[in-house]
PDB file of N, CA, C and O in Angstrom:
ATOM      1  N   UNK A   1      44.734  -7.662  10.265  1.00  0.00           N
ATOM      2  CA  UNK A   1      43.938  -8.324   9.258  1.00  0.00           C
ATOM      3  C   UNK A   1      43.254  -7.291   8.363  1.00  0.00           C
ATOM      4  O   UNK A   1      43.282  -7.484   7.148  1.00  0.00           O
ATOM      5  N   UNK A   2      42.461  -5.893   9.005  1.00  0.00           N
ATOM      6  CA  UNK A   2      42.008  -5.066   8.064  1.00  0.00           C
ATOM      7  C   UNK A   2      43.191  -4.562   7.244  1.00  0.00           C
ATOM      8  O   UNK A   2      42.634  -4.114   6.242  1.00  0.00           O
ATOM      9  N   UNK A   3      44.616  -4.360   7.077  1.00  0.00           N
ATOM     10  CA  UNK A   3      45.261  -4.008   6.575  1.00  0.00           C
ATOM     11  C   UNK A   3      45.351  -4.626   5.281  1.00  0.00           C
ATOM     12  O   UNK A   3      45.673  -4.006   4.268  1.00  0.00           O
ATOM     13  N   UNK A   4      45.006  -6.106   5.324  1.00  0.00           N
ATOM     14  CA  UNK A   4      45.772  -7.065   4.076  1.00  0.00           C
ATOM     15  C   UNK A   4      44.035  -7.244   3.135  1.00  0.00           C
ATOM     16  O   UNK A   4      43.860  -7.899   2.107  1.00  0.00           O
ATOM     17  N   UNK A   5      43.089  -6.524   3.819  1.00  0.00           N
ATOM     18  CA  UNK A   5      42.136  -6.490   2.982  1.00  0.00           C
ATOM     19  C   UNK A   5      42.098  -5.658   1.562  1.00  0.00           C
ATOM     20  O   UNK A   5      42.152  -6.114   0.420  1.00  0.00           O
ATOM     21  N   UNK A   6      41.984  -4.262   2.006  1.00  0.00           N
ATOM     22  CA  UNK A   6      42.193  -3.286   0.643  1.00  0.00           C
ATOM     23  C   UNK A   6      43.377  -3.872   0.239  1.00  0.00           C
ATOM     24  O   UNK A   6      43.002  -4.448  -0.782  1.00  0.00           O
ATOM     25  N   UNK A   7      45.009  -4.204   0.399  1.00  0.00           N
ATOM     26  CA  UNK A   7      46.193  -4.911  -0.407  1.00  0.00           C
ATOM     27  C   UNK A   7      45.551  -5.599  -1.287  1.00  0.00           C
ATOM     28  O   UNK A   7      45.346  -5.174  -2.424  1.00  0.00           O
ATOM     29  N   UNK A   8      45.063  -7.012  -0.764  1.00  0.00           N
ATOM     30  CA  UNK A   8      44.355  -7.740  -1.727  1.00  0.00           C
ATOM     31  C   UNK A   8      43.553  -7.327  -2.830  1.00  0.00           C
ATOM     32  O   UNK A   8      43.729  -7.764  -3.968  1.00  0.00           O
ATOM     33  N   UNK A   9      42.947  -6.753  -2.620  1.00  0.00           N
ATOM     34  CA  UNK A   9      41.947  -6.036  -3.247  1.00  0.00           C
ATOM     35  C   UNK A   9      42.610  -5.579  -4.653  1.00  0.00           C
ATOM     36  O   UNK A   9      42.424  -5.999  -5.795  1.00  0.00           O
ATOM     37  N   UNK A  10      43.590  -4.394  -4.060  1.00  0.00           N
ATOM     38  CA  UNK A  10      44.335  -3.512  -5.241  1.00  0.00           C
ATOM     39  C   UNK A  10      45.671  -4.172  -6.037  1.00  0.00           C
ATOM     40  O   UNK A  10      45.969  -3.749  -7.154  1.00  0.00           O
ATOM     41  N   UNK A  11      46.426  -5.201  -5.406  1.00  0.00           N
ATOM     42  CA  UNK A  11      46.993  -5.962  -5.927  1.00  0.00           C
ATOM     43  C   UNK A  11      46.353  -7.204  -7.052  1.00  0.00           C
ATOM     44  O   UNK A  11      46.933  -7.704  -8.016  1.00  0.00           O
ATOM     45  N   UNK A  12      45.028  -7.461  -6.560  1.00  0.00           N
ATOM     46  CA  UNK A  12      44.198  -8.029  -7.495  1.00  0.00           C
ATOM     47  C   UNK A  12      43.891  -7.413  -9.137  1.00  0.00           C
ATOM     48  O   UNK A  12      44.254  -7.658 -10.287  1.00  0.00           O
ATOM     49  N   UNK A  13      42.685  -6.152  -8.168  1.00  0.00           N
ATOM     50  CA  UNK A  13      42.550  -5.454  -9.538  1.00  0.00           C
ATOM     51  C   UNK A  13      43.596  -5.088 -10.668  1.00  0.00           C
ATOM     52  O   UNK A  13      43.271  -5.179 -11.852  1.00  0.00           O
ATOM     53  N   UNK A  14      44.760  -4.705 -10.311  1.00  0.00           N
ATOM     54  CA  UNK A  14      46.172  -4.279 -10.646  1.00  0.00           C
ATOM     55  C   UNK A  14      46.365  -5.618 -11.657  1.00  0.00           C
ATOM     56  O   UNK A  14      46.207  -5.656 -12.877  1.00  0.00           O
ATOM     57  N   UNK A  15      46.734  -6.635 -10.795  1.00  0.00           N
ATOM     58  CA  UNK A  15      46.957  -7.961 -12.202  1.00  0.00           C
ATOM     59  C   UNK A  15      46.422  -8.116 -13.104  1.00  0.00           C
ATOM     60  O   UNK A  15      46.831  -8.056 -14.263  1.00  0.00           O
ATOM     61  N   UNK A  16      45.157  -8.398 -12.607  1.00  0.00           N
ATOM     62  CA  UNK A  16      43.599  -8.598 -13.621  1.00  0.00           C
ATOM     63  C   UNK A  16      44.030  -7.538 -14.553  1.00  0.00           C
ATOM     64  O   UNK A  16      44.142  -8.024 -15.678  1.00  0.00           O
ATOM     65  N   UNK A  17      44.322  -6.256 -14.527  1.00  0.00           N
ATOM     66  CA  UNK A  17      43.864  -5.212 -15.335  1.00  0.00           C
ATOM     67  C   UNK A  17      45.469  -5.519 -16.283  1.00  0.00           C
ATOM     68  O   UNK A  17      45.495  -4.947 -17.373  1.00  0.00           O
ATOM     69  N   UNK A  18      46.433  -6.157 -16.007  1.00  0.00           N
ATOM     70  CA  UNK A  18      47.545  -6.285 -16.951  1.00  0.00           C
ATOM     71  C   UNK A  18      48.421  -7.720 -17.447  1.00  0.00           C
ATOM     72  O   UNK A  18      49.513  -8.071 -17.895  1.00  0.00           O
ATOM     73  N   UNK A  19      46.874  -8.338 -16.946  1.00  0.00           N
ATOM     74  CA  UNK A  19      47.060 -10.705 -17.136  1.00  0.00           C
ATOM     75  C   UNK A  19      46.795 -10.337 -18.956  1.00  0.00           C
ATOM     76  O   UNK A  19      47.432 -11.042 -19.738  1.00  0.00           O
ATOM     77  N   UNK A  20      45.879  -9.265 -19.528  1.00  0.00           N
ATOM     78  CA  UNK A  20      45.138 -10.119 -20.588  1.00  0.00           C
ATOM     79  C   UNK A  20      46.648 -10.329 -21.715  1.00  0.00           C
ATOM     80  O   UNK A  20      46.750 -11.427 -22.261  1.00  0.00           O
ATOM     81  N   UNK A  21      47.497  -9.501 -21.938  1.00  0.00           N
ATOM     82  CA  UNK A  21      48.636  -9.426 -22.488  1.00  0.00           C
ATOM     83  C   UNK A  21      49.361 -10.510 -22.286  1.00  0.00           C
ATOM     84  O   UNK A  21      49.519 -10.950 -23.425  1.00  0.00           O
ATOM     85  N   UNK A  22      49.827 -11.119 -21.654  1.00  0.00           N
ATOM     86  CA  UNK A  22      50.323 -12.143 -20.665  1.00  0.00           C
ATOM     87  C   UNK A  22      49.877 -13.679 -21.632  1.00  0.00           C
ATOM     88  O   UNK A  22      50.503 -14.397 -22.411  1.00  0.00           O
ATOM     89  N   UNK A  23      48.592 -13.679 -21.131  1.00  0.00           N
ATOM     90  CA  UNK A  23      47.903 -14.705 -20.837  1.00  0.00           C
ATOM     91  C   UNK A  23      47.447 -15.292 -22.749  1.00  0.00           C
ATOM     92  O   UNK A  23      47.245 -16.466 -23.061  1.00  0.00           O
ATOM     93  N   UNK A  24      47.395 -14.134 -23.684  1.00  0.00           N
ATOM     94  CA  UNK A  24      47.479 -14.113 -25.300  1.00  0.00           C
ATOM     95  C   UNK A  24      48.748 -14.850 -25.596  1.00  0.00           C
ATOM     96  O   UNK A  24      48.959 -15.843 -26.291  1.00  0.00           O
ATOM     97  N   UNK A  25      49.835 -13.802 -24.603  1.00  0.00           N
ATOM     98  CA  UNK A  25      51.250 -14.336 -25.289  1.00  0.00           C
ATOM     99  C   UNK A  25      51.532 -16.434 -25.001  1.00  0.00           C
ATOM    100  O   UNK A  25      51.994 -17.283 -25.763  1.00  0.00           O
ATOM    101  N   UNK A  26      51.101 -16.514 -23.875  1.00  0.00           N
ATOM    102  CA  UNK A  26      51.747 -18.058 -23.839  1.00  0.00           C
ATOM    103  C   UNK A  26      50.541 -18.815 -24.183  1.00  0.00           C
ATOM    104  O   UNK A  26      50.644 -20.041 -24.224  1.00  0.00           O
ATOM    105  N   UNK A  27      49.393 -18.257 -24.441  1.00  0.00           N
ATOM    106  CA  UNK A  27      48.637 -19.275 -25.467  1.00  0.00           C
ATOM    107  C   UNK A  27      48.860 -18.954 -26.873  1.00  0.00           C
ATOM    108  O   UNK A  27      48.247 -19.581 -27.738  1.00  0.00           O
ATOM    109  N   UNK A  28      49.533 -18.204 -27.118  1.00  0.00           N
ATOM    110  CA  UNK A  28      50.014 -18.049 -28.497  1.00  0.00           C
ATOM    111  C   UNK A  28      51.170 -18.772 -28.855  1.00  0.00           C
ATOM    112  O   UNK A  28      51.238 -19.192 -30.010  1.00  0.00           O
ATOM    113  N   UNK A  29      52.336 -19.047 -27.859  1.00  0.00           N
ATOM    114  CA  UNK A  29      53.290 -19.787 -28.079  1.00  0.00           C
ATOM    115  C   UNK A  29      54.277 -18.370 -28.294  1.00  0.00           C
ATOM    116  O   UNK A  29      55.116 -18.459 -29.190  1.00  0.00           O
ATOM    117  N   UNK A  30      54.237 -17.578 -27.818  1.00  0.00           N
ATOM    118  CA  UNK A  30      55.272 -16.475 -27.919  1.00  0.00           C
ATOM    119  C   UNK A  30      55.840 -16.563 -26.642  1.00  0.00           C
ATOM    120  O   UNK A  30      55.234 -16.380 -25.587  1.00  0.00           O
ATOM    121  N   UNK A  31      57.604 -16.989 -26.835  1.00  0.00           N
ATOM    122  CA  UNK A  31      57.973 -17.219 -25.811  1.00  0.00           C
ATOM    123  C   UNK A  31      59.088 -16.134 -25.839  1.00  0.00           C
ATOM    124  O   UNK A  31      59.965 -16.996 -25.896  1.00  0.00           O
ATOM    125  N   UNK A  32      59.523 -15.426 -25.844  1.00  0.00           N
ATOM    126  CA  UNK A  32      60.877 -14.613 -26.128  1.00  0.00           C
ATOM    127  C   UNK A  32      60.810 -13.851 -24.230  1.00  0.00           C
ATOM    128  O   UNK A  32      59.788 -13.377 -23.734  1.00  0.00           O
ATOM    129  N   UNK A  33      61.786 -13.920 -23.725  1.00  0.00           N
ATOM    130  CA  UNK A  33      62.388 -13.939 -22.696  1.00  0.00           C
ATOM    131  C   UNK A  33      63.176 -12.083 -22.727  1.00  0.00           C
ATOM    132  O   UNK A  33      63.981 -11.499 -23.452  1.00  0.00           O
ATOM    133  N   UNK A  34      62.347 -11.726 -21.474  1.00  0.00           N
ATOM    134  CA  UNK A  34      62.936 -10.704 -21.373  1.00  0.00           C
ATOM    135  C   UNK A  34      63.597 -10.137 -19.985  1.00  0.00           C
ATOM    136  O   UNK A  34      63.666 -11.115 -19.240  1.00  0.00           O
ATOM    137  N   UNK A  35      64.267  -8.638 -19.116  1.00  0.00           N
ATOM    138  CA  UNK A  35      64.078  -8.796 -18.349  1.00  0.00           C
ATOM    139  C   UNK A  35      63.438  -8.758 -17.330  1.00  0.00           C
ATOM    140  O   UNK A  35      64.016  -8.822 -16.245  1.00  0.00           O
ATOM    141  N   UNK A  36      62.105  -8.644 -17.421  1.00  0.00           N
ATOM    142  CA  UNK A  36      61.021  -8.323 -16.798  1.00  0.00           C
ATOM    143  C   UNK A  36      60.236  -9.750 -16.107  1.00  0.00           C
ATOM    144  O   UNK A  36      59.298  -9.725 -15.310  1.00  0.00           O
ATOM    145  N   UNK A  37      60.898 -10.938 -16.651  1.00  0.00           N
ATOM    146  CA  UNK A  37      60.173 -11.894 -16.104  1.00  0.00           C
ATOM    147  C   UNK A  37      59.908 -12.345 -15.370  1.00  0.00           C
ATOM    148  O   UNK A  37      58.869 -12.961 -15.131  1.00  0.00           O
ATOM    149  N   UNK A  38      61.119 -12.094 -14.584  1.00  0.00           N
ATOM    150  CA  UNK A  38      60.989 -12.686 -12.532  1.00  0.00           C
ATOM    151  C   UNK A  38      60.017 -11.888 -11.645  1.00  0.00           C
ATOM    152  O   UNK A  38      59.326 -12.099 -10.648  1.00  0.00           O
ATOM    153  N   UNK A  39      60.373 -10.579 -12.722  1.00  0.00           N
ATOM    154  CA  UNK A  39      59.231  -9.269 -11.428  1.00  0.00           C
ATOM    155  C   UNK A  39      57.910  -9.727 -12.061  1.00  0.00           C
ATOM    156  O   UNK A  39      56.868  -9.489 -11.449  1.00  0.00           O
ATOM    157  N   UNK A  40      57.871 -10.430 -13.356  1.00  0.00           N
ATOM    158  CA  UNK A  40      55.838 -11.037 -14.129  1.00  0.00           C
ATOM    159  C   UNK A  40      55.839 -12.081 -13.030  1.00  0.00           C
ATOM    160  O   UNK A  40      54.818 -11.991 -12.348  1.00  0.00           O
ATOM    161  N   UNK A  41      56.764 -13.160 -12.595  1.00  0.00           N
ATOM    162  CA  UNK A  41      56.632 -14.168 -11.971  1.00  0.00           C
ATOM    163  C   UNK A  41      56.242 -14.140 -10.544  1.00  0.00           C
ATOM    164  O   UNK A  41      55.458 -14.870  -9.938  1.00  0.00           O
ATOM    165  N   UNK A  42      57.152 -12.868 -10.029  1.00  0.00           N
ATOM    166  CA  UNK A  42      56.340 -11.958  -8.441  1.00  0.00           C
ATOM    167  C   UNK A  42      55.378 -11.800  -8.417  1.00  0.00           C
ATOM    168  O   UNK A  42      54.611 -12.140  -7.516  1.00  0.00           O
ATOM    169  N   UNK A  43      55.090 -11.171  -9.510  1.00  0.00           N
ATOM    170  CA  UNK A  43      53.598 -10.627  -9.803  1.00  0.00           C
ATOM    171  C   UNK A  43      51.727 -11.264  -9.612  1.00  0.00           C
ATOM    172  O   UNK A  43      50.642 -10.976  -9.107  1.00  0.00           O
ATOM    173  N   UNK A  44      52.581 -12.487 -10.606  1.00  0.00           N
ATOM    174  CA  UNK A  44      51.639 -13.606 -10.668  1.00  0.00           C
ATOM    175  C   UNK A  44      51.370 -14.089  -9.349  1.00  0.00           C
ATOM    176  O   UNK A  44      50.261 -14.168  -8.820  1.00  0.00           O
ATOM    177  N   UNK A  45      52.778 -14.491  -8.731  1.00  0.00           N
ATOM    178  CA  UNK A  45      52.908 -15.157  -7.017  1.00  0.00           C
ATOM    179  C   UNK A  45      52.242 -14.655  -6.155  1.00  0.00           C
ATOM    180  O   UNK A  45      51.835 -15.346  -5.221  1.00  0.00           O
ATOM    181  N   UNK A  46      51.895 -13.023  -6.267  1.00  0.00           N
ATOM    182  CA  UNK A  46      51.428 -12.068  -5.348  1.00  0.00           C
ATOM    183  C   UNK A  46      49.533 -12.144  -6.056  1.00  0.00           C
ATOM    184  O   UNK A  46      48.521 -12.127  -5.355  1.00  0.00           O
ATOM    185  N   UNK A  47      49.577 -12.211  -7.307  1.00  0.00           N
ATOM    186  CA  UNK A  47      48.315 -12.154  -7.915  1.00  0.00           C
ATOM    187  C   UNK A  47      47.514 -13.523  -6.909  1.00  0.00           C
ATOM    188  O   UNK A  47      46.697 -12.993  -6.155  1.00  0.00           O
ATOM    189  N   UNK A  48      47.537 -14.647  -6.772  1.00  0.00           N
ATOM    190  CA  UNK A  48      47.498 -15.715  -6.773  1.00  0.00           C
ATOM    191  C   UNK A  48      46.904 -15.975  -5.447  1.00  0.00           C
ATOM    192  O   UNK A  48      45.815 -16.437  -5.109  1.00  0.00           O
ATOM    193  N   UNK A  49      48.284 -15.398  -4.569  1.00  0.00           N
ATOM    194  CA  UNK A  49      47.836 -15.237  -2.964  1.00  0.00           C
ATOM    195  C   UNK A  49      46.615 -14.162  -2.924  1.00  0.00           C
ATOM    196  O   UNK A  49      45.802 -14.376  -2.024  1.00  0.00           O
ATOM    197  N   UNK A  50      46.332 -12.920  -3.848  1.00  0.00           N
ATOM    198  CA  UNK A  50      45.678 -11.998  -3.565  1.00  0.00           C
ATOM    199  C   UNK A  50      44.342 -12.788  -3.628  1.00  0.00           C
ATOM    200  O   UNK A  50      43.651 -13.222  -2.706  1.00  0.00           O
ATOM    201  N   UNK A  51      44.175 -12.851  -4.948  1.00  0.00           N
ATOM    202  CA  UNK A  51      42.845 -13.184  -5.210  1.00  0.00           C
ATOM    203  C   UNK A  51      42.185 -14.476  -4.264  1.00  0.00           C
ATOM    204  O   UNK A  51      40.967 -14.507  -4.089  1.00  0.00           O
ATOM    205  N   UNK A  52      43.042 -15.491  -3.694  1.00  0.00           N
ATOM    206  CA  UNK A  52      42.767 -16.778  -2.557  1.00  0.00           C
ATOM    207  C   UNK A  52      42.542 -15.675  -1.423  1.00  0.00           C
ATOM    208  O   UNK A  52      41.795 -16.189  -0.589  1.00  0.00           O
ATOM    209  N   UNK A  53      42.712 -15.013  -1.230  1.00  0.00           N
ATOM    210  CA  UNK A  53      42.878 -14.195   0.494  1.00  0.00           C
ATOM    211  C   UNK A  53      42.135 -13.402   0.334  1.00  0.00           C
ATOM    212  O   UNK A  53      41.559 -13.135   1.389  1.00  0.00           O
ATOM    213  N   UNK A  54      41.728 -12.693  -0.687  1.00  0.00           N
ATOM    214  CA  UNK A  54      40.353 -11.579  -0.806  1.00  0.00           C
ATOM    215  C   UNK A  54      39.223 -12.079  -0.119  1.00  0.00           C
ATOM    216  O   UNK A  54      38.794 -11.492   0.875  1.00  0.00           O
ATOM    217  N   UNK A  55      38.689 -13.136  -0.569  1.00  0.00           N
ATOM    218  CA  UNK A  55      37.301 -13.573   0.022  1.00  0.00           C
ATOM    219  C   UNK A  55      37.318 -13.646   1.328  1.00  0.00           C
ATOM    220  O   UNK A  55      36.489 -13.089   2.046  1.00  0.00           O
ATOM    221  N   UNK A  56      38.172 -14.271   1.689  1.00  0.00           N
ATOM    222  CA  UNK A  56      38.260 -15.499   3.059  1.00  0.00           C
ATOM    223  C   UNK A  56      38.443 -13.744   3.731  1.00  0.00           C
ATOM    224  O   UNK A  56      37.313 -13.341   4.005  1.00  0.00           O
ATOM    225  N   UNK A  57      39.421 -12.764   4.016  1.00  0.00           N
ATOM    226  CA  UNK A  57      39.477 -11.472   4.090  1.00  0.00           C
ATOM    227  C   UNK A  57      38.419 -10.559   4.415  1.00  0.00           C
ATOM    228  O   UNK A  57      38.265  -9.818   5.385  1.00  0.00           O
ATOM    229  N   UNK A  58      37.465 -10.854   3.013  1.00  0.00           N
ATOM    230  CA  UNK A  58      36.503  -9.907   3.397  1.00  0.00           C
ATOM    231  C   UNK A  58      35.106 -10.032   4.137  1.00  0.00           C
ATOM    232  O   UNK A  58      34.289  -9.195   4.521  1.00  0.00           O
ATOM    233  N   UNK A  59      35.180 -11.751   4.189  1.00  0.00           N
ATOM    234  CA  UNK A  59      33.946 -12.521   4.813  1.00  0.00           C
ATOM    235  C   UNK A  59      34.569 -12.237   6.415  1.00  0.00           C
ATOM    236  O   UNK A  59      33.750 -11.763   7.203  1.00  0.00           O
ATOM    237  N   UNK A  60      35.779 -12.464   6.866  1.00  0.00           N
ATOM    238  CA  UNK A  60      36.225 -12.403   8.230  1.00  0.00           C
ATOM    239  C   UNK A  60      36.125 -10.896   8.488  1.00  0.00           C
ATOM    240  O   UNK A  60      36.245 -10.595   9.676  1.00  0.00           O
ATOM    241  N   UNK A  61      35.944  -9.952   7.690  1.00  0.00           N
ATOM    242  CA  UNK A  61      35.777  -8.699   7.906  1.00  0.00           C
ATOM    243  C   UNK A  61      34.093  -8.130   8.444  1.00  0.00           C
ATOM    244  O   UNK A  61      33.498  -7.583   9.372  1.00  0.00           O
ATOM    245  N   UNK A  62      33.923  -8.693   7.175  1.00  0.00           N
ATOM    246  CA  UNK A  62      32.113  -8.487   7.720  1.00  0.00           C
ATOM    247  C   UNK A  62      31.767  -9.187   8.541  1.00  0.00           C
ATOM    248  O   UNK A  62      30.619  -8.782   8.726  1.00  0.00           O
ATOM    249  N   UNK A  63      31.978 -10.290   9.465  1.00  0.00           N
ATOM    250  CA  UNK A  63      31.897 -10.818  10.605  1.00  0.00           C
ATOM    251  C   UNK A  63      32.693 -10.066  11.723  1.00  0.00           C
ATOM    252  O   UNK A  63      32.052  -9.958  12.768  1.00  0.00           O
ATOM    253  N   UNK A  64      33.389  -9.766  11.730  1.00  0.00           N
ATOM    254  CA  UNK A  64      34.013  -8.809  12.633  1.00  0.00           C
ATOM    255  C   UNK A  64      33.725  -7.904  12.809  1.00  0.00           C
ATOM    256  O   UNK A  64      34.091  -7.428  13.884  1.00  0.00           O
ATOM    257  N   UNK A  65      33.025  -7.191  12.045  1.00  0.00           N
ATOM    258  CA  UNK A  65      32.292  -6.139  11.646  1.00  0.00           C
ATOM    259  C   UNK A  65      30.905  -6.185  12.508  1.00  0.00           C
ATOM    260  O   UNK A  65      30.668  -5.418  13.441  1.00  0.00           O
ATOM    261  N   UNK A  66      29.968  -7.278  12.011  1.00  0.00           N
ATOM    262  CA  UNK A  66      28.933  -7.593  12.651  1.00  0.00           C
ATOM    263  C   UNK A  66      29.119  -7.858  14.070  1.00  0.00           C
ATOM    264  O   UNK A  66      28.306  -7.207  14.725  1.00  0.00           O
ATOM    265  N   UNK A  67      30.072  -8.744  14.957  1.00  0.00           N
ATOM    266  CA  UNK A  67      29.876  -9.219  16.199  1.00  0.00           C
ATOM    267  C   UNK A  67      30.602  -7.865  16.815  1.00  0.00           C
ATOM    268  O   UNK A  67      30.757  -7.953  18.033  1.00  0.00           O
ATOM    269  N   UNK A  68      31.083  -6.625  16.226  1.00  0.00           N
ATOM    270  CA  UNK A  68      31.419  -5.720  17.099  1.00  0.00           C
ATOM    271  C   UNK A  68      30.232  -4.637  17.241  1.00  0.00           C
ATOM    272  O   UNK A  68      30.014  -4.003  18.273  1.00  0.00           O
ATOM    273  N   UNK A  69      29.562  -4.536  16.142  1.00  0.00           N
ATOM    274  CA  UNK A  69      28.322  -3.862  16.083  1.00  0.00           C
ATOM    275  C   UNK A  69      27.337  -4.466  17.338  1.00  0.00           C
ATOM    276  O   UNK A  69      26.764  -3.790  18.192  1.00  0.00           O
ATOM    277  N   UNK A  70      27.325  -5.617  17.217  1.00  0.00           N
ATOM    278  CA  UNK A  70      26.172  -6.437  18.486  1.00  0.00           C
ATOM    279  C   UNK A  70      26.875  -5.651  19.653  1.00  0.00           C
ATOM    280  O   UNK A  70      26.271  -4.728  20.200  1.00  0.00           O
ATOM    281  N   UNK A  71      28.045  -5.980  20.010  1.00  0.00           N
ATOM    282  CA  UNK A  71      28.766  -5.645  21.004  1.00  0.00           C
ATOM    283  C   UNK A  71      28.627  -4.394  21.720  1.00  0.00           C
ATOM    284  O   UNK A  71      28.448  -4.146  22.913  1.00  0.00           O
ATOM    285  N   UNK A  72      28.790  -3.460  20.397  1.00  0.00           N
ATOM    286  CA  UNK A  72      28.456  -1.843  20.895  1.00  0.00           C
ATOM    287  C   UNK A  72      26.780  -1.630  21.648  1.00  0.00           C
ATOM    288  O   UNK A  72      26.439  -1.008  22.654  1.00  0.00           O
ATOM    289  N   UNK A  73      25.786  -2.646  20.408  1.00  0.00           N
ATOM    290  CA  UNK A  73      24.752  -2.451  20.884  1.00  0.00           C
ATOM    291  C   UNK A  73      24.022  -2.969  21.908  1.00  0.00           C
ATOM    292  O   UNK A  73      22.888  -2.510  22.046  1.00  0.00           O
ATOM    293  N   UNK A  74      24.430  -3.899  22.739  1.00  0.00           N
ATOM    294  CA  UNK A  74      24.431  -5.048  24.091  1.00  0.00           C
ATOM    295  C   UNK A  74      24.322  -3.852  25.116  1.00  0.00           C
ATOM    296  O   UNK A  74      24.280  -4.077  26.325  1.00  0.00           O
TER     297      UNK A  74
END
């Protein structure tokens, strides 16, 4: 589970930092088809799961975090 935390994370930031291009073109109505679209469509797929799984991720982290700290200190 700590593994798919930082993923999320950097797969997030990563989209976010290359949606705004994207996101102009099909509210603009610019549709022209290239071959890059299936790997934008991965992208998005992977964006999607990231950003849903970050939270839930990092809240189960800091709880895990916390009840092992008690643990050490018991």
């Amino acid at each position: 589970m700590q593994l798919f935390l930082p993923l999320t994370l950097i797969v997030s930031t990563l989209t976010v930092l290359n949606l705004e291009r994207a996101v102009f073109d099909i509210m603009g109505g610019v549709r022209e088809t290239t071959a890059a679209d299936a790997a934008y469509q991965v992208l998005v797929v992977l964006t999607m799961l990231s950003v849903v799984l970050f939270p839930i991720l990092l809240l189960a982290y800091i709880v895990l975090a916390i009840l092992r700290r008690r643990r050490e200190v018991s």
